[in-house]
N, C-alpha and C positions, 0 to 999 in steps of 0.2 A: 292838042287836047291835054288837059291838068287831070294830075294822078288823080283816081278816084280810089282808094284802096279797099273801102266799107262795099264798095259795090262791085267791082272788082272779087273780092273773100265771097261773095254771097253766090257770083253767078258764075267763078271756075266748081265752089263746089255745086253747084246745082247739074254743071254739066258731068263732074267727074259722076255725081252719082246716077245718073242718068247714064252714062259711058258703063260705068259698074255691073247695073241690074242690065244690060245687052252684053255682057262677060267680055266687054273692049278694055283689059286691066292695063295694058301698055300705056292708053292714053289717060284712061282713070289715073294709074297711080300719079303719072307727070302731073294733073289738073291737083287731085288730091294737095301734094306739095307746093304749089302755086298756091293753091287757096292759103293753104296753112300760111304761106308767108306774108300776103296780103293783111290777112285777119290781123295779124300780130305785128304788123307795120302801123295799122290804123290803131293798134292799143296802144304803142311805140307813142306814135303823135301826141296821144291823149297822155302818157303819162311821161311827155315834155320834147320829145324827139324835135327836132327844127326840121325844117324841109322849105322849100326855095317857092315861095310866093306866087311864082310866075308858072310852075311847072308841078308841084306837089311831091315832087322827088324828094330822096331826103339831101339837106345841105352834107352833115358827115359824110364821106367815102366809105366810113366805116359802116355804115348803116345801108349800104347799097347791094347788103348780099341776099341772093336766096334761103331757101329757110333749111337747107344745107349743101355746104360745098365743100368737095375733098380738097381743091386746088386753093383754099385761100381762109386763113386761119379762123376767121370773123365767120357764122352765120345767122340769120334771125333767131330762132331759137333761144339760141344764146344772146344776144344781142338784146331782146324781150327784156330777160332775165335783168340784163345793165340798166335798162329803165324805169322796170318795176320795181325791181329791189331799192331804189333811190325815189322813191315816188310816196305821199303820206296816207296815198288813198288806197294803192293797191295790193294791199295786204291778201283780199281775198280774190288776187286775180295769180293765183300759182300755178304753174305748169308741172308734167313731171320735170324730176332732176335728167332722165334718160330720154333722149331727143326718139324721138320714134321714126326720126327722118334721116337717121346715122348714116342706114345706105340707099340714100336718096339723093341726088345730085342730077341738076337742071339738063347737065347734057345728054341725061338715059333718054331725052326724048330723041335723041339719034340712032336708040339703041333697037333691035329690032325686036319684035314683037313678042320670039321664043322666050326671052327673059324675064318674063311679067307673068304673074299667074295669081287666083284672088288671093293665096294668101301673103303675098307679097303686098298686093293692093290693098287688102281688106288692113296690115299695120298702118299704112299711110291714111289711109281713109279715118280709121281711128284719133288720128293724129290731128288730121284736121277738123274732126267733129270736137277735139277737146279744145283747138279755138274757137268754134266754131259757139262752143259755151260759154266761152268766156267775152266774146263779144257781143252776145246774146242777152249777159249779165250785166254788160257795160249798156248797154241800151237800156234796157231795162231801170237801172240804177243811175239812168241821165248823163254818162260819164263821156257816155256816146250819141250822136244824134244823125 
C-alpha cells in the first residue's frame, strides 16, 4: 500500500478523539501524536520533502521520524520547521517554537495505561488540532489537495 499521510492525519485524529471523549487517554494520546506527524509529513511534501514514487515514504532517513523521539536527534516537528522555513509560500503555516510532543515518544504505546490521564492527552490533543489547522489552511488555500 503507498503512504497516504493526508488521510492517514485525518482518520488517527478522528479515532484519537473518539478514544478521548470514552476517557481511553493511553490510546488517545499515542493516536493524538501519530496524527500530528502524518498532518505535518503531508505539509513536509507540499513544501518540497521528496518521498520514494513507489511507496510514498520519505526518500531522506532524516525525515522518517515521529513527531517526537527521545532516542534520535531528528523529529517531525522540527523537521516541519526545515521545510517551511526554506519554502516561498509558507510563511503563514507556523507552528509553536515549543513542540507540545516533547514528552511524547512512539514507544509509550507499550506503556501501561496508569501513565496517561486527560491532561496529559488533552496537551497532545492540542497539538494535533494545531496541524490539524494548518492542513485545514493548506486545503483550503489549494496548497493541499
Amino acid at each position: 500500500m503507498i503512504t497516504d499521510y493526508l488521510d492517514a492525519h485525518y482518520r488517527h485524529l478522528e479515532d484519537a478523539e473518539h478514544l478521548f471523549g470514552a476517557s481511553r487517554w493511553a490510546n488517545a494520546d499515542h493516536l493524538y501524536g501519530v496524527a500530528a506527524e502524518c498532518g505535518l509529513k503531508r505539509l513536509m511534501i507540499a513544501f518540497g520533502m521528496k518521498v520514494d514514487t513507489t511507496t510514498g515514504t520519505p526518500s531522506n532517513r532524516q525525515d522518517r521520524v515521529h513527531v517526537m523521539e527521545t532516542r534520535k536527534p531528528d523529529n517531525a516537528w522540527d523537521r516541519y520547521e526545515t521545510y517551511r522555513s526554506g519554502h516561498n509560500t509558507a510563511a503563514g503555516y507556523v507552528l509553536t517554537s515549543t513542540n507540545p510532543f516533547i514528552d511524547w515518544d512512539v514507544s509509550q504505546r507499550y506503556a501501561h495505561r496508569r501513565h496517561f490521564d486527560q491532561v496529559r492527552a488533552d496537551s497532545h490533543r492540542l497539538g494535533a488540532r494545531a496541524v490539524r489547522a494548518l492542513v485545514n489552511k493548506a486545503i483550503l488555500e489549494g496548497l493541499l489537495t
